[in-house]
N, C-alpha and C positions, 0 to 999 in steps of 0.2 A: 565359733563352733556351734553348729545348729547341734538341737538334741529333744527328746523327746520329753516334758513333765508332768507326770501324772500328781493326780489333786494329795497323794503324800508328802510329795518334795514342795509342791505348793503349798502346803499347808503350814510346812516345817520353816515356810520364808518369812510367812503370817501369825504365825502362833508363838507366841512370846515366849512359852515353853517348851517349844520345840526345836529352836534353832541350836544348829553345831558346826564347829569350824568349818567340815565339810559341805555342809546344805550352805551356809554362806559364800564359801567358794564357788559352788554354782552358781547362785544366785550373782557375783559380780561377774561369770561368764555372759549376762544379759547386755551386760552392758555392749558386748562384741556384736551380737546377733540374738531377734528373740528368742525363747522356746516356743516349740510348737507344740501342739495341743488338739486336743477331739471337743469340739463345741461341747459334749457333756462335762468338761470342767466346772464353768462357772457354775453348775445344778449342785453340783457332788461338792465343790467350795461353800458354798452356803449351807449345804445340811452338815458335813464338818463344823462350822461356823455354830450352829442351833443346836450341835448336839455339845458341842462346848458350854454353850451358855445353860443349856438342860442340868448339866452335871456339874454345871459352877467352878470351871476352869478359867471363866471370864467372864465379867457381868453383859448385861442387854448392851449399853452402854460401848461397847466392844467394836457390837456389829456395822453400823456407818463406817467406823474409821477405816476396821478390816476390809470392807468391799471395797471402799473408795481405793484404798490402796493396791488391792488385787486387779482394780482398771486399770491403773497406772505400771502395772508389770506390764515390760515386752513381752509379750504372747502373743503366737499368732495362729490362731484357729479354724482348722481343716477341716469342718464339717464333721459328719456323723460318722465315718470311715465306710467304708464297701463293706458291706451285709455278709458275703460270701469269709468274706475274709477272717470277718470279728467274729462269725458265730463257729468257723471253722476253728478257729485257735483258741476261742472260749471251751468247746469240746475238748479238744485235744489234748487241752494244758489245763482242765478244769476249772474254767477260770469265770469271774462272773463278764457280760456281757462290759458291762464299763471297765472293766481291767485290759480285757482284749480287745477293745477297742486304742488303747495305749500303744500298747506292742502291736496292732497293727499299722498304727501309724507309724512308728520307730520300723517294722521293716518296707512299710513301704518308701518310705523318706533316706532308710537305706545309714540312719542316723542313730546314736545312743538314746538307751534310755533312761533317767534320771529318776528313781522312785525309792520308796522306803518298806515298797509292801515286798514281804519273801516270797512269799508264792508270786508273784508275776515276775521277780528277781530272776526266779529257777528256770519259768517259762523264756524269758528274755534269752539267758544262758542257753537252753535246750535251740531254740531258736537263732544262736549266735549271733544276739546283739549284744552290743559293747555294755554296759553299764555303769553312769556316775553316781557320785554320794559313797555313802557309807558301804554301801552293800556292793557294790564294783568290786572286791575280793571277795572271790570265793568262801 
């Protein structure tokens, strides 16, 4: 089942503190078929990453294992997304440029989206994509 994950649900796969029954569930959906993904993941993955280690949720020491790891997920990454698209739904759902970039791929892909953030959750729904994880019930 292909689907959409934005750098929350990724994060929650990576982050030792973040994982829950559910984000694990997804995460063994990879084993079926990648996620896909907007090339600004790996950007927004590493400053998640820096700002953990900023705030000492996890030491320096962290960051190798994390990346290496984050290579090794099935992701398969779509480019930057159509301009027209991201900045329209970024507008409309007041969303920031990398958020809508998410959901644009999720509706162009025609596929769910898998995320933690509420606000892109609401734009998803408004939009009538499907949604995995936690936030998938209303």
């Amino acid at each position: 089942m292909a689907f959409v994950a934005d750098a929350s649900m990724v994060a929650a796969w990576l982050m030792p503190d973040e994982q829950t029954p559910e984000t694990d569930a997804l995460l063994d959906l990879l084993r079926e078929s990648p996620a896909l993904a907007p090339d600004l993941l790996r950007h927004e993955i590493r400053s998640l990453f820096l700002a953990a280690v900023k705030r000492q949720r996890v030491r320096e020491s962290f960051l190798p294992w994390a990346m290496q790891r984050f290579n090794l997920l099935p992701l398969r990454h779509l480019g930057p997304g159509e301009d027209h698209a991201v900045l329209t739904l970024a507008r409309v759902h007041q969303l920031s440029a990398y958020d809508a970039a998410y959901l644009a791929l999720a509706i162009g892909e025609a596929v769910a989206l898998a995320t933690l953030d509420r606000k892109l959750a609401a734009a998803a729904r408004r939009e009538n994509i499907p949604l995995l994880g936690p936030l998938a019930a209303p």
